[in-house]
C-alpha positions in Angstrom: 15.2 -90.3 65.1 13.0 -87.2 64.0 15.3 -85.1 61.2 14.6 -81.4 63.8 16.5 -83.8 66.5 18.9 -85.0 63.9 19.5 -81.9 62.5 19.8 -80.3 66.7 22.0 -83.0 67.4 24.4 -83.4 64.4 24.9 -79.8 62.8 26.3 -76.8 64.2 24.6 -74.4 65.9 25.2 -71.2 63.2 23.8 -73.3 60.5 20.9 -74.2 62.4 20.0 -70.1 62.9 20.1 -70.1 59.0 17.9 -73.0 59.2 15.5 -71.4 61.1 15.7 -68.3 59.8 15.0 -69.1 56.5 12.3 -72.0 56.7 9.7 -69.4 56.2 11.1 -68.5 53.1 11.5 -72.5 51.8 7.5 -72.7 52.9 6.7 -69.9 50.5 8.8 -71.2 47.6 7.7 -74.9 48.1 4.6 -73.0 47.8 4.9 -70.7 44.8 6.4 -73.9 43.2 3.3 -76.2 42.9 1.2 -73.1 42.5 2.5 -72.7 39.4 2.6 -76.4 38.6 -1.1 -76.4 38.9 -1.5 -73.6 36.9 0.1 -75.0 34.4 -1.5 -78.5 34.5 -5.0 -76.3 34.7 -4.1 -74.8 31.4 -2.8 -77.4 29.2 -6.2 -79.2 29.9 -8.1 -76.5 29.0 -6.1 -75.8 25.7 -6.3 -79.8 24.8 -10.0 -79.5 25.4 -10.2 -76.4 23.8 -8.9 -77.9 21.0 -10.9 -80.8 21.0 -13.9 -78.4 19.4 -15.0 -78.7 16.2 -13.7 -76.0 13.7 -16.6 -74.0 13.6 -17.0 -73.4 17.4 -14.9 -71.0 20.1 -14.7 -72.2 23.9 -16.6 -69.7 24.8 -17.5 -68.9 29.0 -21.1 -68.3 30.4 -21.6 -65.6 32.7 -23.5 -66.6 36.0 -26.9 -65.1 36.7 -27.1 -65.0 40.4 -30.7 -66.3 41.6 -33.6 -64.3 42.5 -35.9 -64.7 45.1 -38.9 -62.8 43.6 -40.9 -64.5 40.5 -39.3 -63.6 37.1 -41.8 -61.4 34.7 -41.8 -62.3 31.0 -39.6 -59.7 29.2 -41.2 -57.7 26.7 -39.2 -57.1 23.3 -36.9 -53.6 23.2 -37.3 -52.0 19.9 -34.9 -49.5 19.1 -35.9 -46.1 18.8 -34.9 -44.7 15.2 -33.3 -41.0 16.5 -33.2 -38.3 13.8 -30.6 -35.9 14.1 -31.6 -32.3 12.6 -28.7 -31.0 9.9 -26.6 -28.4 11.1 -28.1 -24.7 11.5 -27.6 -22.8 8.1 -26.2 -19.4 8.4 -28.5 -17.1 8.3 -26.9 -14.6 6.3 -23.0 -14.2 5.1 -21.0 -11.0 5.2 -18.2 -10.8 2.4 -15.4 -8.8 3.4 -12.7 -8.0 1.0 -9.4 -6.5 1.5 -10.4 -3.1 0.5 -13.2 -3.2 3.7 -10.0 -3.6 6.3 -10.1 -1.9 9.6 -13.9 -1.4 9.7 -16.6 -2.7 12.1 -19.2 -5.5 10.9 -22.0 -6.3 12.7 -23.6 -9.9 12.9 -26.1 -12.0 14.5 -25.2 -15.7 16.1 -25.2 -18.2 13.7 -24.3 -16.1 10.5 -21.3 -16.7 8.5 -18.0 -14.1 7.5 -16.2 -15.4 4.2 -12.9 -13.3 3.9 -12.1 -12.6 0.4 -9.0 -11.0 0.2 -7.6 -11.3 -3.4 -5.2 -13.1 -5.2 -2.4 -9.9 -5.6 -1.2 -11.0 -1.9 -0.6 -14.8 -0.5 -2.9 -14.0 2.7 -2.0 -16.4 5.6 -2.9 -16.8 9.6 -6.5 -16.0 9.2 -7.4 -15.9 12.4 -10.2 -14.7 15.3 -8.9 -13.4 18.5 -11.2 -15.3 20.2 -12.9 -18.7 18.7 -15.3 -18.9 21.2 -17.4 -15.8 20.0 -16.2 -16.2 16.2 -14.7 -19.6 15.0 -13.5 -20.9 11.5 -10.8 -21.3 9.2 -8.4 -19.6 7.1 -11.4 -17.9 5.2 -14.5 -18.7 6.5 -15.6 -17.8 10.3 -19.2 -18.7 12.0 -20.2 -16.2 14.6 -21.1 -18.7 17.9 -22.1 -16.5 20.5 -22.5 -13.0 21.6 -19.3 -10.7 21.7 -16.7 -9.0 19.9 -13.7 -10.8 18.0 -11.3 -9.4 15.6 -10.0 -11.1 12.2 -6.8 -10.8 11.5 -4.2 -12.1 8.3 -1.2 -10.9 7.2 -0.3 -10.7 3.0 3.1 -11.1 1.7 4.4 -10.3 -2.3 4.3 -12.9 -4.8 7.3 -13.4 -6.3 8.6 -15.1 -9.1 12.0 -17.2 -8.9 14.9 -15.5 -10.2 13.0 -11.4 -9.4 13.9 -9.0 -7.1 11.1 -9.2 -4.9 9.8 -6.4 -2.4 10.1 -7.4 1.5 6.7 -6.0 2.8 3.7 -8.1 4.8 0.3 -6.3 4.3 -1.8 -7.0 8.2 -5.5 -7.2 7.3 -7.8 -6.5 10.8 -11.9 -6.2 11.0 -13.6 -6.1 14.1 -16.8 -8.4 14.2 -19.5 -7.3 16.9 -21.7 -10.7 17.2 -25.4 -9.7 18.5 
């Protein structure tokens, strides 16, 4: 007797839904299950062979070419081009401005440099541009990128010794730069 009729004939009729209703799922698994198993077979062959190689040698994979129909040419040699790259554009000219010169108007051409020198009798901090695109640098030194006006600003506080009264002031440096 075939098991479906065995199964038709000898088991109830709820258990038989469930059957049915799950022998896609039990295909799948079945399935999944020697999937896996040849996976697995697959790889521990390849890692005994892959261990079979001498020490100085990798398994190693070759990529495949596909075939062409038109006649191959011989390839000529690439030689690499040697590429120079210029050194960076010198300043043309540097404006010093100290903190004596605040809140006046310099005037500069792209490419030139402004070194803030604003003394040692104040700690000067947040040296900065207003806008870095026209006039961009660091605490003390600024290069003047493109056409516009930016304005430089820092701010000086006392220096104080431990154990001294010390005087609670900030000193705000500002120079407008106009970049030709």
């Amino acid at each position: 007797m075939p098991v479906k009729g065995w199964l038709r004939t000898s088991v109830s009729p709820s258990i038989m839904t469930t059957y049915r209703s799950h022998q896609g799922f039990i295909g799948l698994t079945v399935a999944a299950v020697v999937a896996v198993c040849a996976l697995a077979i697959a790889l521990g062959f390849y890692v005994k062979h892959a261990s079979e190689l001498p020490p100085d040698q990798t398994a190693t994979t070759t990529p495949m070419i596909a075939a062409s129909t038109t006649p191959s040419r011989p390839e000529k040699p690439v030689t690499p081009t040697p590429v120079t790259v210029p050194p960076p554009a010198a300043a043309s000219h540097t404006t010093t401005i100290t903190s004596a010169q605040a809140d006046q108007t310099y005037h500069v051409q792209v490419g030139d440099r402004v070194v803030l020198s604003l003394g040692n009798n104040l700690r000067w901090s947040n040296a900065t541009s207003s806008d870095a695109n026209i006039l961009a640098g660091d605490e003390t030194t600024f290069i003047a990128k493109a056409r516009g006006t930016a304005t430089l600003t820092a701010t000086g506080a006392p220096i104080c010794k431990p154990d001294q009264a010390c005087p609670m002031f900030l000193a705000l440096f500002s120079a407008d730069i106009i970049v030709e």
